[in-house]
RODO-2510 file (C-alpha; in nm, 4 decimals, decimal comma):
residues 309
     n   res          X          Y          Z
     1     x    -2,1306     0,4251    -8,4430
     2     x    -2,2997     0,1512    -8,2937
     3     x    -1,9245    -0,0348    -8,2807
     4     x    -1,7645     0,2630    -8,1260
     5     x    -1,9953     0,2129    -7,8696
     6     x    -1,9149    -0,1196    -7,7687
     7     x    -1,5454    -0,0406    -7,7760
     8     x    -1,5624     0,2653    -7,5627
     9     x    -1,8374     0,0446    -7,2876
    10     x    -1,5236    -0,2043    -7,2951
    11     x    -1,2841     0,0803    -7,2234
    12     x    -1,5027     0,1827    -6,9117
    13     x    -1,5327    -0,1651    -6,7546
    14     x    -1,1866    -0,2413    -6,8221
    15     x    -1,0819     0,0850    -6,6114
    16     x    -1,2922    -0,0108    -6,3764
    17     x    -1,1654    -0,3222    -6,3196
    18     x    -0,8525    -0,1781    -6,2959
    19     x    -0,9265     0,0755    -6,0462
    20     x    -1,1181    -0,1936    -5,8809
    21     x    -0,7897    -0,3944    -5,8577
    22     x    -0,5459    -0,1066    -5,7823
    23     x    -0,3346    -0,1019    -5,4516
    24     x    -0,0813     0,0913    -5,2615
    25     x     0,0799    -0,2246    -5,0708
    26     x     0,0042    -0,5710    -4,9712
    27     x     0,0442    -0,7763    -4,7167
    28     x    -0,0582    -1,0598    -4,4357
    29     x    -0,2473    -1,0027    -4,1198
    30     x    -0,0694    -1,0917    -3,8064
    31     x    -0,1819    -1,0466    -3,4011
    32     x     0,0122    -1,0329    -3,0742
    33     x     0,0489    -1,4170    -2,9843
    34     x     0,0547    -1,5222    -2,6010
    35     x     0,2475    -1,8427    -2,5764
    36     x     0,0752    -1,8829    -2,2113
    37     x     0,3656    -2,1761    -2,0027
    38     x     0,3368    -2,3444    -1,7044
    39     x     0,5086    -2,2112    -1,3703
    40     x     0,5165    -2,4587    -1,1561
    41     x     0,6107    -2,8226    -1,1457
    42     x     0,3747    -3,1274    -1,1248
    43     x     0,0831    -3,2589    -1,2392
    44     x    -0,2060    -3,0648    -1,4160
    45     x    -0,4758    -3,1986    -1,2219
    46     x    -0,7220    -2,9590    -1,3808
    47     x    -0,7240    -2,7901    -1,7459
    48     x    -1,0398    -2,6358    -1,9171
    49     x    -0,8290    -2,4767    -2,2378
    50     x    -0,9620    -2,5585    -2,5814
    51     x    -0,8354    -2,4680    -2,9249
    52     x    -1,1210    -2,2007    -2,9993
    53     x    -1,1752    -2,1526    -2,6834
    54     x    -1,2202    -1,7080    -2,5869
    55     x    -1,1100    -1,6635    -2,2100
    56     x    -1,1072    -1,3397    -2,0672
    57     x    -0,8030    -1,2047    -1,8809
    58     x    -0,7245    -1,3399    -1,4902
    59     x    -0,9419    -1,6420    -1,5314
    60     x    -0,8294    -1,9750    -1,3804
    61     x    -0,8247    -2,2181    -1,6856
    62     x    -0,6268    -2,4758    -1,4898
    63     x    -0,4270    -2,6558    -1,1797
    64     x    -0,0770    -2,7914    -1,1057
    65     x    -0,0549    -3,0361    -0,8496
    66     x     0,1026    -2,8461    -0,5383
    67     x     0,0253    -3,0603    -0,2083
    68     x     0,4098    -3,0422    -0,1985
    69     x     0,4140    -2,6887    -0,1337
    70     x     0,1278    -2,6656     0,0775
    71     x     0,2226    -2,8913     0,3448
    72     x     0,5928    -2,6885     0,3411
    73     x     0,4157    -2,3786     0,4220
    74     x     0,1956    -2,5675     0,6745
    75     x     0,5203    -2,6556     0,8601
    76     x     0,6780    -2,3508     0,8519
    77     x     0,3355    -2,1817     1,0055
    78     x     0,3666    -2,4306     1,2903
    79     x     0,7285    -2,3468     1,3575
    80     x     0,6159    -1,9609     1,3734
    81     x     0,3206    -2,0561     1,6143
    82     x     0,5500    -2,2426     1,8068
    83     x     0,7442    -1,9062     1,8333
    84     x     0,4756    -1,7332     1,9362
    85     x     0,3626    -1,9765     2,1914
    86     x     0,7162    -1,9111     2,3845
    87     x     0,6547    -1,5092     2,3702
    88     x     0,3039    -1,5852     2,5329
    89     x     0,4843    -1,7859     2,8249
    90     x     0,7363    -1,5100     2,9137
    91     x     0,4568    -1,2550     2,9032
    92     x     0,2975    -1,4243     3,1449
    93     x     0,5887    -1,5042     3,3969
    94     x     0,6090    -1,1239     3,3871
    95     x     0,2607    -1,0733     3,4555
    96     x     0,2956    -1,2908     3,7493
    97     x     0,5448    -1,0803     3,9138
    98     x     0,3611    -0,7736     3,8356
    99     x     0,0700    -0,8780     4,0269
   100     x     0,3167    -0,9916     4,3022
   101     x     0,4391    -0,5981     4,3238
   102     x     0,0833    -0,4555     4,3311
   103     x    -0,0070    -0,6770     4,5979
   104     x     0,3371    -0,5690     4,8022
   105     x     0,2588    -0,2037     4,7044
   106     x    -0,1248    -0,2297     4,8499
   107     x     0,0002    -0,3823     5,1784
   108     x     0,2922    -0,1593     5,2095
   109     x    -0,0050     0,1533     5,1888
   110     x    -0,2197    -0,0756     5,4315
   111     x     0,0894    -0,0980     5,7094
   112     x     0,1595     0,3014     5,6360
   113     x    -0,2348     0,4115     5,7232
   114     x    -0,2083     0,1655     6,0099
   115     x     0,1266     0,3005     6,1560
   116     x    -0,0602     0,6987     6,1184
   117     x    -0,3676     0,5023     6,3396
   118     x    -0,1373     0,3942     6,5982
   119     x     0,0482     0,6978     6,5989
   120     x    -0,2482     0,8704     6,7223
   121     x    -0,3764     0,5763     6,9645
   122     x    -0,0287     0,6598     7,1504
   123     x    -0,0872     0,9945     7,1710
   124     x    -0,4251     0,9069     7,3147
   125     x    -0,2370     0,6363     7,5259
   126     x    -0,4553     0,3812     7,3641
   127     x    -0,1777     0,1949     7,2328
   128     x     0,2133     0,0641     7,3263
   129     x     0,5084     0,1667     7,1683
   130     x     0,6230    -0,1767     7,0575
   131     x     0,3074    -0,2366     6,8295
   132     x     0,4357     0,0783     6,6659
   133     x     0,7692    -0,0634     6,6674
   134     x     0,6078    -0,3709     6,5179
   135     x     0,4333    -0,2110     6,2224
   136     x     0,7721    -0,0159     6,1255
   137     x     0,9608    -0,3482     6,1074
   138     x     0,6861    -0,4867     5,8745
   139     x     0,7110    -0,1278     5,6758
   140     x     1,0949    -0,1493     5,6168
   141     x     1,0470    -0,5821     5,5046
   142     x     0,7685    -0,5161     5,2324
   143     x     0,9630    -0,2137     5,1220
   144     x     1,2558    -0,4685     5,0859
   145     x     1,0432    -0,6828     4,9411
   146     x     0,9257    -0,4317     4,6630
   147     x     1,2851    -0,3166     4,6040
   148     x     1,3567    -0,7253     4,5277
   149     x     1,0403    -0,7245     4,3181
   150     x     1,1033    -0,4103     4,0737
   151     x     1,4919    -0,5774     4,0484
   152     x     1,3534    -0,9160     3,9453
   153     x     1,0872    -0,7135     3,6855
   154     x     1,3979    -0,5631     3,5629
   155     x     1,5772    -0,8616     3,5236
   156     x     1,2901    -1,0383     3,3852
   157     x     1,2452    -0,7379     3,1298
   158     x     1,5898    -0,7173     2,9710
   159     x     1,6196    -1,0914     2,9570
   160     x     1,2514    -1,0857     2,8238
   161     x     1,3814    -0,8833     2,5376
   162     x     1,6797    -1,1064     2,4685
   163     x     1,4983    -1,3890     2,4762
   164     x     1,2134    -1,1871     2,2178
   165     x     1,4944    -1,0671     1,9923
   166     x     1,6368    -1,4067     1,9465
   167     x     1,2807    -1,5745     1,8909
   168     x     1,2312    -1,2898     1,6824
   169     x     1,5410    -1,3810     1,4598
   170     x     1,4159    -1,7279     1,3758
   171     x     1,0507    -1,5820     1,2966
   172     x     1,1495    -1,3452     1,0572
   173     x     1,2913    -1,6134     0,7829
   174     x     1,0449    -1,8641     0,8723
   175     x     0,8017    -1,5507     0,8038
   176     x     0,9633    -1,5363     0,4523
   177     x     0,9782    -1,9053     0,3872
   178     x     0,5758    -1,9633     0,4089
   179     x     0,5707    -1,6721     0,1633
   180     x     0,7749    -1,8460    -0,0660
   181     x     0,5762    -2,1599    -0,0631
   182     x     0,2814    -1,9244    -0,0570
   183     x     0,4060    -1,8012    -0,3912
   184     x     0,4765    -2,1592    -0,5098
   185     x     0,1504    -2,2130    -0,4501
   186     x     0,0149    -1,9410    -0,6318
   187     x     0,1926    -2,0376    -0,9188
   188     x     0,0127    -2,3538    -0,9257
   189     x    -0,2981    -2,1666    -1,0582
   190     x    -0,2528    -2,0973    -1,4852
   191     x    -0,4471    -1,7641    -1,4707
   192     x    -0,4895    -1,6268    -1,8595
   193     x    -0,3439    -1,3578    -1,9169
   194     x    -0,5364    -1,1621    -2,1530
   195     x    -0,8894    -1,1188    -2,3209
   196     x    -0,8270    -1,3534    -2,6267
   197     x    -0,9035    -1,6760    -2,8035
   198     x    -0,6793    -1,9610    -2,8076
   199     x    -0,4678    -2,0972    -3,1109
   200     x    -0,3115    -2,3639    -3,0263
   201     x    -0,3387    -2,5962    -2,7252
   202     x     0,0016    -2,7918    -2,5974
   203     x    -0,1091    -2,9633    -2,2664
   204     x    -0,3728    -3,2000    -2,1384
   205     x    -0,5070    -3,2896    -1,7652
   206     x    -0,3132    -3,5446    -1,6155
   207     x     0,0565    -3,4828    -1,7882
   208     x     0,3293    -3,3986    -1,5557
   209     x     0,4390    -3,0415    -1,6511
   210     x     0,7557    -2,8489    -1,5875
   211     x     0,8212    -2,4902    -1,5405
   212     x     0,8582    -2,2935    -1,8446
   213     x     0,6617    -2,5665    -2,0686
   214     x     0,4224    -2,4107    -2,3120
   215     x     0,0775    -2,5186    -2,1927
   216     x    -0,1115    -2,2901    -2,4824
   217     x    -0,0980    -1,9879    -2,7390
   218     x    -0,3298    -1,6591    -2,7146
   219     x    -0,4514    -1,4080    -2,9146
   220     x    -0,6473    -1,1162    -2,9345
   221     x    -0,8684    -1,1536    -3,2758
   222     x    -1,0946    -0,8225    -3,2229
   223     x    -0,7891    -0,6238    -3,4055
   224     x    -0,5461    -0,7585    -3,6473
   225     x    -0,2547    -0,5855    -3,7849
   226     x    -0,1892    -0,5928    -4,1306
   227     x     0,1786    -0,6011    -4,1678
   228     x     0,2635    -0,4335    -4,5351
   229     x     0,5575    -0,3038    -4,7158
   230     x     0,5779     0,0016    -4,9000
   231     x     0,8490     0,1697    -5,1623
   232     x     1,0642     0,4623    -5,0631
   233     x     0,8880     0,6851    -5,2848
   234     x     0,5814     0,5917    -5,1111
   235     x     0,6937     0,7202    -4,7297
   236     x     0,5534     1,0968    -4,8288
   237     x     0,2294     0,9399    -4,8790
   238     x     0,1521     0,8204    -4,5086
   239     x     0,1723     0,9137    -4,1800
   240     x     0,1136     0,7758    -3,8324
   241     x    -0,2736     0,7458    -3,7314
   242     x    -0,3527     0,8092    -4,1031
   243     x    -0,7024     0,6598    -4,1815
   244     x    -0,6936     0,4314    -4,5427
   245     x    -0,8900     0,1401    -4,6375
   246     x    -0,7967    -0,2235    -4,6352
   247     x    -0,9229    -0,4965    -4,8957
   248     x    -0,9500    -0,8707    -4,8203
   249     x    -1,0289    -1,1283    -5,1424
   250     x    -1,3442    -1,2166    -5,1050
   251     x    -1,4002    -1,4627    -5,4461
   252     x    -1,6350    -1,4002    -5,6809
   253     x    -1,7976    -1,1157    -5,4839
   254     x    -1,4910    -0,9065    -5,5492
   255     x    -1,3073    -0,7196    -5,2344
   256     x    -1,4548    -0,6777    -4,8977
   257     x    -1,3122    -0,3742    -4,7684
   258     x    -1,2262    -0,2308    -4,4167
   259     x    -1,1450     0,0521    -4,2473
   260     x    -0,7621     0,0801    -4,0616
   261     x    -0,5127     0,2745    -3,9537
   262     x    -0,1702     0,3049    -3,9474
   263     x    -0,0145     0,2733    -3,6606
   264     x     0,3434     0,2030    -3,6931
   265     x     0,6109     0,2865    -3,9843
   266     x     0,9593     0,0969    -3,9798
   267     x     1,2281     0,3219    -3,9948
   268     x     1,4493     0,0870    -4,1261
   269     x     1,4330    -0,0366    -4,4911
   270     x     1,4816    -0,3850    -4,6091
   271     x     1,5330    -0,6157    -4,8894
   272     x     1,2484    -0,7348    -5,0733
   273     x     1,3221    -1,0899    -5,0931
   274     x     1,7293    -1,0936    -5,1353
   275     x     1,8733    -0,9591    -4,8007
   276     x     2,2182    -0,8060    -4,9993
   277     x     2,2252    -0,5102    -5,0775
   278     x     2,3936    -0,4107    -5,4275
   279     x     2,3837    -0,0995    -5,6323
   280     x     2,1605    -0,2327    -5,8863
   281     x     1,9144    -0,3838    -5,6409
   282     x     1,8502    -0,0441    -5,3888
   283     x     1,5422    -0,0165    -5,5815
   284     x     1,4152    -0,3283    -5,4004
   285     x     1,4490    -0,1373    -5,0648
   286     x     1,1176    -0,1548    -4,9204
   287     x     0,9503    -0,0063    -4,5885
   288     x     0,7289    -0,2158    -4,3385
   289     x     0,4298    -0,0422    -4,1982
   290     x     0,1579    -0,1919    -3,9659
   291     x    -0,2302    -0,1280    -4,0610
   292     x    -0,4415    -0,1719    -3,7373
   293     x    -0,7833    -0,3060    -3,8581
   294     x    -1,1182    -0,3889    -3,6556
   295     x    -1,2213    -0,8132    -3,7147
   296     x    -1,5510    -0,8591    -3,7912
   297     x    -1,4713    -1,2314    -3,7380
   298     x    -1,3758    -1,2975    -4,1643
   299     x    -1,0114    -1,1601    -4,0556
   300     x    -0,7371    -1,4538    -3,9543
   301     x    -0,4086    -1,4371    -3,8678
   302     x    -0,2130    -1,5114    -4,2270
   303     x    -0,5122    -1,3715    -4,4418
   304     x    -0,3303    -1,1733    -4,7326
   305     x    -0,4595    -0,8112    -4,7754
   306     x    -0,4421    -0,5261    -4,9281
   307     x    -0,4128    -0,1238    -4,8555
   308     x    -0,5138     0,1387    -5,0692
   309     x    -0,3640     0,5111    -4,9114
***
């Protein structure tokens, strides 16, 4: 009795074990990697990026030299103040004769009341006929005068705008080059582009970079994928945003175990390992699914893992 015992106890723990042990699929834990590159050429005068290091998305983590740049766009701001200083001086010639035609206009209205004054002081025989005479010669020259004044604002006006559309002309690319160098600029700046920690750094301050030169590699570690494969028979078992539980080695403690969810099943199938497909092998066709799983900070990228559906 006693030995029966025993026998059935080992039964127990060796089921156990066995459950303990038992998976649907396997796999190794990957992430989406950044490989973050420089975008500008020239030196990297400044560069804060470590290997460990967690940066949060739009930080500045570093600076390529760009005095080059700068002093491009500087020139091609003075050449569109230049611009603008010729505009201001043709405004003001046509100001100028402006004023001259108000000041015409006011004395032509001065000579008119004065001509209705002496009309009057003949009437009342106060006054001669030739200062009348007088004051109508001096009417008809400042309404000459104001005729010659409107032509010349006329004049001045259409040649004004010829002179505004062709200074206009060379503003408008300048305009555009100082934004390009404004963008070369801006490029000069390595902003990181998202909330991660870095893998693997390429670059140090003071090398002389180039555009399109890896500088560093990204990741976001809070979620891993697990990336596992699966049979054919297997596919009825899962779904999309199915909940099942993941299971990391963790020595003599057993399995840790996590909580994931599947979030993408390939509908392709592929070899598992030969890539040939024969008659006898099409039971080697396997299906990749990805297992989204929340890092407590014991997940890394390459860990092997298991899923249990």
């Amino acid at each position: 009795m006693k030995k029966a015992i025993i026998i059935l106890s080992a039964l127990i723990s060796l089921e156990s074990c066995r459950q303990k042990d038992r998976f649907d699929a396997s796999g190794n834990f990957e992430a989406d990697e950044v490989i973050v590159s420089a975008q500008q050429n020239g030196e990297l005068i400044s560069y804060s990026v470590q290997e460990g290091n967690s940066l949060k998305e739009g930080s500045t983590v570093g600076q390529i030299d760009v005095k080059v740049a700068k002093l491009q766009k500087e020139q091609a701001e003075a050449s569109i103040k230049a611009l603008q200083q010729k505009t201001g001086n043709i405004s003001e010639q046509d100001l100028l004769v402006k004023k001259q035609l108000a000041v015409q206009q006011a004395q032509l209205e001065q000579q008119l009341h004065e001509r209705n004054r002496t009309v009057n002081l003949i009437k009342a025989d106060a006054a001669t006929r030739k200062q009348l005479d007088d004051i109508d010669a001096a009417i008809e020259q400042l309404k000459r005068q104001i005729a010659v004044t409107r032509q010349q604002i006329s004049v001045n006006n259409s040649n004004n705008n010829t002179q505004n559309r062709s200074i206009l002309s060379e503003k408008a690319p300048l305009e555009k080059t100082a934004a390009q160098f404004q963008e070369q600029i801006d490029k000069g700046k390595i902003i990181n582009p998202i909330d991660g920690t870095v893998l693997v750094n390429y670059a140090l301050q003071g090398e002389i970079q180039t555009i399109g030169k890896p500088l560093y590699k990204i990741a976001n570690l809070s979620t891993l994928d697990l990336r596992a494969y699966i049979t054919g028979t297997q596919l009825s078992e899962i779904k999309l945003n199915q909940q099942v539980k993941v299971k990391i080695d963790q020595g003599e403690k057993g399995y840790k175990e996590y909580s994931g969810t599947i979030i993408w099943i390939s509908d392709k199938s592929e070899f598992s390992p030969k890539t040939i497909q024969t008659k006898d092998e099409r039971a080697n066709l396997v299906y990749a699914v990805k297992v989204h799983v929340k890092n407590d900070g014991y997940l890394k990228i390459g860990m092997y893992g298991e899923v249990v559906f």
